[in-house]
PLY file of the C-alpha trace (Angstrom):
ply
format ascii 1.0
element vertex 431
property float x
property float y
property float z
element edge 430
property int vertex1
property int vertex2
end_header
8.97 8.69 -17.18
6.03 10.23 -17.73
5.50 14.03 -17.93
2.37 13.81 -16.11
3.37 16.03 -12.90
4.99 18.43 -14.46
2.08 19.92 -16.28
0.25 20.61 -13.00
1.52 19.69 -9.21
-0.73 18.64 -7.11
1.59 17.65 -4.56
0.98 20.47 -2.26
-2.98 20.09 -2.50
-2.18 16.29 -0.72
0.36 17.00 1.35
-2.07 19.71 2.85
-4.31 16.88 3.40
-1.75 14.44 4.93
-2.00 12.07 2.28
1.39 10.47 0.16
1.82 12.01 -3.28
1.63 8.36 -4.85
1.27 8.78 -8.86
-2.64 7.46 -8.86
-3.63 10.34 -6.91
-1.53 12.91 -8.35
-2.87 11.41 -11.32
-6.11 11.33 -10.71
-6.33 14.67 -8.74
-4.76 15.97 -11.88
-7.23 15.02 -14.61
-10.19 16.40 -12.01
-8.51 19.30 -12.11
-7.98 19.54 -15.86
-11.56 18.18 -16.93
-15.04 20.36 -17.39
-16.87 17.47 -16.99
-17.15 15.02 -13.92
-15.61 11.92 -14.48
-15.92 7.97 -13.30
-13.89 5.41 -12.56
-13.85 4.07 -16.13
-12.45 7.74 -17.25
-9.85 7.85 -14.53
-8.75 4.43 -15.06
-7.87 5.70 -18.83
-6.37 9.03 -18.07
-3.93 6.83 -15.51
-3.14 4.16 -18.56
-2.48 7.47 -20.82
0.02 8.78 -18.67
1.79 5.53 -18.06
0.31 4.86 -14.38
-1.09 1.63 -13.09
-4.12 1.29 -11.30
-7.31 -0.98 -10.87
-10.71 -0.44 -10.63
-10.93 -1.22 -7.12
-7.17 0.75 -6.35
-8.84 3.68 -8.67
-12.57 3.54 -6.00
-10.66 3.22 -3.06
-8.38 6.47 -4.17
-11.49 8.27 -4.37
-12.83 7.41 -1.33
-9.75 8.89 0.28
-10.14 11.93 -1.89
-13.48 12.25 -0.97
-12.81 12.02 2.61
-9.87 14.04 2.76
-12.48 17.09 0.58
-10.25 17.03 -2.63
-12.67 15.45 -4.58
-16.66 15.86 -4.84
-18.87 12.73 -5.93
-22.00 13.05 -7.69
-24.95 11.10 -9.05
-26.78 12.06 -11.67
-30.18 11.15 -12.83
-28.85 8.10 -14.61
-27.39 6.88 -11.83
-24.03 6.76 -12.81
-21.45 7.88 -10.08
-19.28 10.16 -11.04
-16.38 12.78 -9.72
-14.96 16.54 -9.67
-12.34 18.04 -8.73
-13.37 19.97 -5.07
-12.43 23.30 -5.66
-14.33 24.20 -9.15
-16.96 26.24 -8.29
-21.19 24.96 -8.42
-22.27 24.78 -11.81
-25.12 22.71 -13.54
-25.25 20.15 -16.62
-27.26 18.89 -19.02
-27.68 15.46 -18.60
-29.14 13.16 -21.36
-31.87 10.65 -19.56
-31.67 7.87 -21.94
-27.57 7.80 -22.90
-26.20 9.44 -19.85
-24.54 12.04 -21.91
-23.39 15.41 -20.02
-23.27 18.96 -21.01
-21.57 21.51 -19.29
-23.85 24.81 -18.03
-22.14 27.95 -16.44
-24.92 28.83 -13.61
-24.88 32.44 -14.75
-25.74 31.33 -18.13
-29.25 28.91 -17.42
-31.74 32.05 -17.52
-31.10 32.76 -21.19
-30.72 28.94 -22.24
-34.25 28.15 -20.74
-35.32 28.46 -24.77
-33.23 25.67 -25.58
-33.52 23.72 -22.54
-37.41 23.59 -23.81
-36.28 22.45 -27.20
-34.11 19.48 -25.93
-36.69 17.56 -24.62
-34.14 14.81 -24.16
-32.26 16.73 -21.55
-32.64 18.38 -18.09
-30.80 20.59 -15.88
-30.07 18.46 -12.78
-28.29 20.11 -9.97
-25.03 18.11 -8.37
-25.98 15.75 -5.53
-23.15 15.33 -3.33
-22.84 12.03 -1.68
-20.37 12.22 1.20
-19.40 8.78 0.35
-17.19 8.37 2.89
-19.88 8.67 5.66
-21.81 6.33 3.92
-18.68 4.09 4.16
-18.40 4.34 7.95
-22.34 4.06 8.48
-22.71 0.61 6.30
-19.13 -0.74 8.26
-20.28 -0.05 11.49
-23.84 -1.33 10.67
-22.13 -4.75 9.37
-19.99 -4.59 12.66
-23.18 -4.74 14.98
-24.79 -7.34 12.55
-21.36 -9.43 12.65
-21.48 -9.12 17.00
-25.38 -10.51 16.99
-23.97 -13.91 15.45
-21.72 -16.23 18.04
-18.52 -17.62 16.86
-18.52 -21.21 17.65
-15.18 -21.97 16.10
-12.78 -23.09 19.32
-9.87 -21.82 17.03
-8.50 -18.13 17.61
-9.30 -15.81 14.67
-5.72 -13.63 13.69
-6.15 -11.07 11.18
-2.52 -9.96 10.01
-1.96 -7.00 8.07
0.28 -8.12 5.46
2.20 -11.16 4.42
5.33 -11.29 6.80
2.64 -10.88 9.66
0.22 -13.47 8.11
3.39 -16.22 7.99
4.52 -16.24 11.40
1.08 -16.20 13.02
0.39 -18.93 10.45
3.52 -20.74 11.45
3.25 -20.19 15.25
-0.64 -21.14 15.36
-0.51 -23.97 13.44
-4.20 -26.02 13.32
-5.25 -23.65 16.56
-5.67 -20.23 14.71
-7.31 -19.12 11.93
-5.14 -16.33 10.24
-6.37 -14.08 7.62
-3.55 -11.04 5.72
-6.23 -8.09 4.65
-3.92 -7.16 2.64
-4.27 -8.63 -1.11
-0.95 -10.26 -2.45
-1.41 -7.70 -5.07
-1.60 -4.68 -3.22
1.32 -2.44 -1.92
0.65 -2.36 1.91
2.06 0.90 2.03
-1.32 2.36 0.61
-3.38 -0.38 1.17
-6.99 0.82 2.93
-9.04 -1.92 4.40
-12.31 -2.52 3.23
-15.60 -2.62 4.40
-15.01 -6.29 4.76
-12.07 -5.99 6.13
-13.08 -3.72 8.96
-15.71 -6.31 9.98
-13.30 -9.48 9.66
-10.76 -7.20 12.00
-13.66 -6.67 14.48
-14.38 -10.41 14.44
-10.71 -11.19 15.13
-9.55 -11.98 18.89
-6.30 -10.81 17.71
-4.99 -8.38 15.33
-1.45 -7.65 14.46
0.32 -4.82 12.87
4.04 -4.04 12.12
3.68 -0.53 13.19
6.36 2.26 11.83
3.52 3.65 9.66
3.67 1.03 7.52
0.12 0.58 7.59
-1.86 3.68 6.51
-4.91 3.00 8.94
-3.33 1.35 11.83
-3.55 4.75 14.23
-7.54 5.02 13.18
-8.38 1.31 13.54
-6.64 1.57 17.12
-8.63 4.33 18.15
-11.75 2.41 16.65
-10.91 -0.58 18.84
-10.81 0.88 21.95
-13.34 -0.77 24.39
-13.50 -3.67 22.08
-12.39 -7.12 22.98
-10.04 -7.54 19.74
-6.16 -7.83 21.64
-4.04 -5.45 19.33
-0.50 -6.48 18.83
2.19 -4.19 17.70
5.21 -6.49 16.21
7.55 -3.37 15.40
7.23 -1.31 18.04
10.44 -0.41 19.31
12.00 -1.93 16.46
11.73 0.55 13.44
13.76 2.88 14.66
15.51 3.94 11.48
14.48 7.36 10.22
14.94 8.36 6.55
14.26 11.93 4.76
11.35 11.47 2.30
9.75 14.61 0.39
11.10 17.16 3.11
9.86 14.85 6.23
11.28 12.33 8.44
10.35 9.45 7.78
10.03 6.14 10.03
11.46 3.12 8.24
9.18 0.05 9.28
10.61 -2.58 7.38
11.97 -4.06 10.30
10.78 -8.17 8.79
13.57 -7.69 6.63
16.49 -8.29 9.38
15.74 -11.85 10.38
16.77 -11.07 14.10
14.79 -8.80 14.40
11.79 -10.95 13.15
12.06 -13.36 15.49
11.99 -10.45 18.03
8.05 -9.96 15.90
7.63 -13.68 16.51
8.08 -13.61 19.81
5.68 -10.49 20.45
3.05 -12.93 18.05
3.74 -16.12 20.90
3.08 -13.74 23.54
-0.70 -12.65 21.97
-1.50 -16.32 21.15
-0.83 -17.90 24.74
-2.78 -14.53 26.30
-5.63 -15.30 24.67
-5.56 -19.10 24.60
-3.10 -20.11 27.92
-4.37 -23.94 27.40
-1.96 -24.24 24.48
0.64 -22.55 25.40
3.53 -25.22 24.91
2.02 -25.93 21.70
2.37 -22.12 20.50
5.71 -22.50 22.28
6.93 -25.15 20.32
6.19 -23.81 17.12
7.72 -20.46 17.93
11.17 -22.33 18.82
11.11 -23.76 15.65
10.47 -20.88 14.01
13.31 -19.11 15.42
15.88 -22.25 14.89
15.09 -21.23 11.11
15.25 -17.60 11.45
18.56 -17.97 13.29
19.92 -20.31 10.28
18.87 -17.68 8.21
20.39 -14.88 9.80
23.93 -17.44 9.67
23.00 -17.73 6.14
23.28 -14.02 5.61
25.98 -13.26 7.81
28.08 -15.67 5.97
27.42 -15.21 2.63
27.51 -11.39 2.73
31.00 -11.72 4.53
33.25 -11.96 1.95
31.86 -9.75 -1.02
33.73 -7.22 -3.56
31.45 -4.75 -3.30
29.35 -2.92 -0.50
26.85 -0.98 -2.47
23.63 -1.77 -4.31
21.01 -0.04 -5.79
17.00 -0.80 -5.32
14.10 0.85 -6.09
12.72 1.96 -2.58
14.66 1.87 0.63
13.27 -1.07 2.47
16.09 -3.03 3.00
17.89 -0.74 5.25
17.58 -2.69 8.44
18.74 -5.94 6.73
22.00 -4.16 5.47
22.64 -2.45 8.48
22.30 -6.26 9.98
25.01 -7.18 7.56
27.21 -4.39 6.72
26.21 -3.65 3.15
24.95 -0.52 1.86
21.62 0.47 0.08
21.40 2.68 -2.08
17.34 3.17 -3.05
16.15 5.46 -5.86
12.76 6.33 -3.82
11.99 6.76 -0.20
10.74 4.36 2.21
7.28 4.72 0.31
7.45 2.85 -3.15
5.39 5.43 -4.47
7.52 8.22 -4.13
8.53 9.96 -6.84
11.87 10.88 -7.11
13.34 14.17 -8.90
15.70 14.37 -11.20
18.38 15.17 -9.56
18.19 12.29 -7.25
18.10 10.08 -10.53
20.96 11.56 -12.25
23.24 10.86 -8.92
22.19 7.13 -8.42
22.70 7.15 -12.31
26.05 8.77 -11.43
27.26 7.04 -8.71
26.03 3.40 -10.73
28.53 4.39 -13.34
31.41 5.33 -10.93
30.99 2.52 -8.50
30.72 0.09 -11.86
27.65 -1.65 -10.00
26.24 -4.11 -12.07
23.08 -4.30 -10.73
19.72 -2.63 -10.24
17.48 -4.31 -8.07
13.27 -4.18 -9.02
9.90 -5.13 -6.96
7.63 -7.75 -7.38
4.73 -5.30 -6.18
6.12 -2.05 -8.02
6.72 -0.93 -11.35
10.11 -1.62 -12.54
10.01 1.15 -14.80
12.74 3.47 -12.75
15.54 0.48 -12.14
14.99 -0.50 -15.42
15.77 2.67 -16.97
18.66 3.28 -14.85
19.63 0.05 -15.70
19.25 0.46 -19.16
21.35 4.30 -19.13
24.26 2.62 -17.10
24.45 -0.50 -18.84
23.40 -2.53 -15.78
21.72 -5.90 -15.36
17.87 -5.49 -13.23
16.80 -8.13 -10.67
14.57 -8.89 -8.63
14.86 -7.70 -4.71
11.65 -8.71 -3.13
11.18 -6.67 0.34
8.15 -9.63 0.85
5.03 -7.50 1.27
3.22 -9.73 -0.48
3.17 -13.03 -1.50
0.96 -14.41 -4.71
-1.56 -17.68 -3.90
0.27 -19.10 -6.76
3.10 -18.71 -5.21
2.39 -19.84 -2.15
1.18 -23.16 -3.71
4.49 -23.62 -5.43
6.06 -23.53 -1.99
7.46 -19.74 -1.72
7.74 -19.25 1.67
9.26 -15.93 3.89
12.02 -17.67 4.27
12.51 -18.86 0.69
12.30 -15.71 -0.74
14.93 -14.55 1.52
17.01 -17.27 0.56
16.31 -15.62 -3.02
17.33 -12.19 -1.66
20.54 -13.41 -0.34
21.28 -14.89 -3.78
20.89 -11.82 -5.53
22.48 -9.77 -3.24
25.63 -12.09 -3.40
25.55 -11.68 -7.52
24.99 -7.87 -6.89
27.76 -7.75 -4.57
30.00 -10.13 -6.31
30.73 -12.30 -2.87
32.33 -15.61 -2.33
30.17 -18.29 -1.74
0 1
1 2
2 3
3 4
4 5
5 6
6 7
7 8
8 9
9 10
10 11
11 12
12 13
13 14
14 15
15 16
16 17
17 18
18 19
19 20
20 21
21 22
22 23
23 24
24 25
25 26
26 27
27 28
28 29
29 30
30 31
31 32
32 33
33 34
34 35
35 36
36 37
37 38
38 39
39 40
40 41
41 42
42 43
43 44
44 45
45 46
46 47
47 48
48 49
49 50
50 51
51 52
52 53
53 54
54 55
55 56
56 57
57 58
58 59
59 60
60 61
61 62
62 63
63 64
64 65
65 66
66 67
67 68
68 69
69 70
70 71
71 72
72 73
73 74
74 75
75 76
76 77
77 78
78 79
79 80
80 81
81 82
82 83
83 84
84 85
85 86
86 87
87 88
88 89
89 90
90 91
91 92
92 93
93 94
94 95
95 96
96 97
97 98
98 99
99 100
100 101
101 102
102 103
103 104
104 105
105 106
106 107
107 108
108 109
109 110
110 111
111 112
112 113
113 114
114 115
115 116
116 117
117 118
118 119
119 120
120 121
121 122
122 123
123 124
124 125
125 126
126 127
127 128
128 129
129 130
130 131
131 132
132 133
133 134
134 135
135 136
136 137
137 138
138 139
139 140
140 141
141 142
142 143
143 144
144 145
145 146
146 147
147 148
148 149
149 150
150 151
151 152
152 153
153 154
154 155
155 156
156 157
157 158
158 159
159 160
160 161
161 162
162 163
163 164
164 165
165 166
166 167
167 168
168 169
169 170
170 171
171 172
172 173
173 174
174 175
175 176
176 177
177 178
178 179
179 180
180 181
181 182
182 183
183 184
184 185
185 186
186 187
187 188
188 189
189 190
190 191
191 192
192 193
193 194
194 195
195 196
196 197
197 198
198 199
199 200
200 201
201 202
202 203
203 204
204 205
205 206
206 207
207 208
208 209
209 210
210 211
211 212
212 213
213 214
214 215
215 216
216 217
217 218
218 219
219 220
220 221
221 222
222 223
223 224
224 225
225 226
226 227
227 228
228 229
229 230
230 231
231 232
232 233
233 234
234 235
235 236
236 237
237 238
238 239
239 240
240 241
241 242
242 243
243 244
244 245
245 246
246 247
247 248
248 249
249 250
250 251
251 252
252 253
253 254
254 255
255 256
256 257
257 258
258 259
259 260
260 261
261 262
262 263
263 264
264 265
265 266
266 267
267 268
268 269
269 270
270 271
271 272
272 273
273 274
274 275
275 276
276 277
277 278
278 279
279 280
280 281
281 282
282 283
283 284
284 285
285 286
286 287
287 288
288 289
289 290
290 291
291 292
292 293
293 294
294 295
295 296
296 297
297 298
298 299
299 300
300 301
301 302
302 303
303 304
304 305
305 306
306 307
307 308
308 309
309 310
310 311
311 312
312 313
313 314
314 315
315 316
316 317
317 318
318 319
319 320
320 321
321 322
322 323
323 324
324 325
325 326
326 327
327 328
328 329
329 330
330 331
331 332
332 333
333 334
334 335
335 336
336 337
337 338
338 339
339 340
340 341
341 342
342 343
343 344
344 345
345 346
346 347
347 348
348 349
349 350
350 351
351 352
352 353
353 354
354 355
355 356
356 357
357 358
358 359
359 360
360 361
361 362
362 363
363 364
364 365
365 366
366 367
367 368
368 369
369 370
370 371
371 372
372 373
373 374
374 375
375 376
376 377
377 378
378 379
379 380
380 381
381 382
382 383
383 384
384 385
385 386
386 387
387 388
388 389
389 390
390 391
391 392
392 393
393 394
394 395
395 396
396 397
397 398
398 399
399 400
400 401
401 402
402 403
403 404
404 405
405 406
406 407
407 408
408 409
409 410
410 411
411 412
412 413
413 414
414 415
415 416
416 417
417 418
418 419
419 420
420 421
421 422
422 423
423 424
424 425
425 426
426 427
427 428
428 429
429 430
């Protein structure tokens, strides 16, 4: 694991600021912090890869966005009009910026009066001042002027436009809509919903949407501020999980909601439901049609939940190990235990301590294996694997689904039926 925290915590800085301590931004908080010079994407990107964190350009943008917003991090364009980044606490100072390369050299303010000499001599450079771009205001002006060019154009589609917030979402409006809606997930098949933030795009496909639908339990990041946003609108805002997530788990010193209620399959179709209710509101003239397709729907969700029930049944062992706790509902459903090495957010680092007793109890229990994401790193289960002389597999908690995979045929369901297989290797059941 890498080392990276422990050479300067930032943790406090974005807890102050409401925001998870995922590794990117402690990461990239960290190397603001650390650096003289401002730095860009590309930069951050490579600090990130040094230190053994993932991240793309767009998750690396979007990170400073947030940064930005939240006043941890200062943009700033210089005169070659490259944007670049600091860290929001240094105090002002000017550079030296090179017009034709771009290069930068660092100037205390105090010291500019007695380098005006060489200033003169290196006709090549300037002092430019920092110009701070509130980027995030920009953000909000060019969404909201996109939002009131998207309302001057008519939608003369008859079909209802869904926009889902992540795969499990996307799937049953898909399945319950059939040929009448036209459902779109925001949330890339690569991307962790968990820290997902829509995008500029996304906030004027939501706005265009008769109906969006969220799984609540602060799952999604933005869902509080796009409700507030949507107030007044006409866009029907469904909540699938309300109610539902009503586990609560202890995550870096706070309680934390559990919302990964699309896990249980009973209490999915109770989601499904909520999703037949929006789609005959909004289009009563195909009601039995919407109908139809939810009964369906549930006949498989109820063979699935028999599936479950009966191959978890009869199982040597009770216990199994993943890499964040979002199958807590499904166990609870079934009356196994998880046993997750981070919190509910996949992000979450976890200390020591908390590795050496999973380590521990992996050893004791003689568990044979440790369950990985599709979405996440499997650098923790894997080394716990590798320390306790366990097997790793996959345990897919289905917040995203690849287009490739989707073309092969992967499914919700299917890749349920996958969990269940695992789970009955893990737990050494009868089948």
């Amino acid at each position: 694991m890498s080392n990276l925290l422990t050479k300067h915590d930032c943790k406090e800085e974005l807890r102050d600021a409401d925001l998870k301590a995922t590794p990117a931004r402690l990461g990239i908080l960290e190397a603001l912090e650390k650096t003289e010079t401002p730095q860009d994407i590309t930069t951050l990107i490579a600090y990130l890869k040094k230190h053994a964190i993932k991240a793309d350009k767009v998750t690396v943008f979007r990170i400073m966005n947030t940064l930005t917003e939240k006043g941890l991090a200062k943009p700033i364009q210089f005169n070659e009009g490259k944007l670049r980044y600091e860290y929001a606490a240094k105090e002002d100072h000017h550079h030296l910026v090179c017009e034709s390369c771009g290069s930068i050299e660092d100037i205390s303010d105090c010291n500019i009066s007695g380098l005006e000499k060489d200033i003169e001599k290196k006709k090549q450079f300037k002092v430019k001042k920092y110009l701070i771009i509130l980027l995030f205001v920009a953000n909000i002006l060019i969404g909201f002027a996109l939002l009131r060019k998207s309302n001057t154009k008519p939608n003369t589609s008859t079909k209802l436009h869904v926009t889902a917030s992540f795969y499990p979402l996307y799937f049953f409006a898909s399945q319950i809509g059939g040929d009448k809606t036209d459902v779109t997930n925001i949330t890339p098949a690569s991307a962790e919903p968990h820290d997902y933030e829509p995008t500029t795009q996304d906030l004027v496909r939501i706005n265009q949407s008769t109906i969006l639908i969220l799984n609540g339990g602060k799952l999604e990041a933005w869902g509080d501020k796009i409700k507030d946003q949507l107030q007044g609108s006409n866009v029907l805002i469904v909540t699938t999980g309300e109610g539902l997530a009503n586990r609560q788990l202890e995550e870096e010193g706070k309680t934390i909601q559990d919302p990964h209620v699309w896990q249980d399959p009973l209490l999915a179709k109770k989601e499904v439901k909520r999703i037949e209710q929006a789609l005959e509101k909004e289009d009563p003239k195909d009601a039995a049609y919407f109908q139809a397709n939810e009964t369906k729907l549930e006949k498989e969700l109820d063979q699935l939940d028999a599936d479950y029930r009966k191959g978890l049944s009869s199982c040597q062992k009770k216990d199994f190990v993943t890499s964040h706790a979002a199958f807590g509902y499904m166990a609870a459903q079934y009356g196994i235990n998880q046993i997750a090495i981070s919190g509910v957010s996949p992000d979450e680092e976890p200390s020591a301590k908390k590795l050496t007793e999973v380590a521990d109890l992996v050893k004791k229990e003689h568990i044979t294996v440790i369950f990985f994401e599709t979405l996440v790193s499997p650098k923790l289960s894997e080394t716990i694997a590798h320390e306790t002389g366990a097997n790793a597999m996959v345990l897919d908690p289905i917040e995203g689904i690849s287009e490739d995979d989707i073309k092969a045929g992967h499914t919700y369901l299917t890749v349920m039926r996958d969990n269940l297989a695992n789970l009955q290797i893990a737990l050494q059941c009868n089948k």
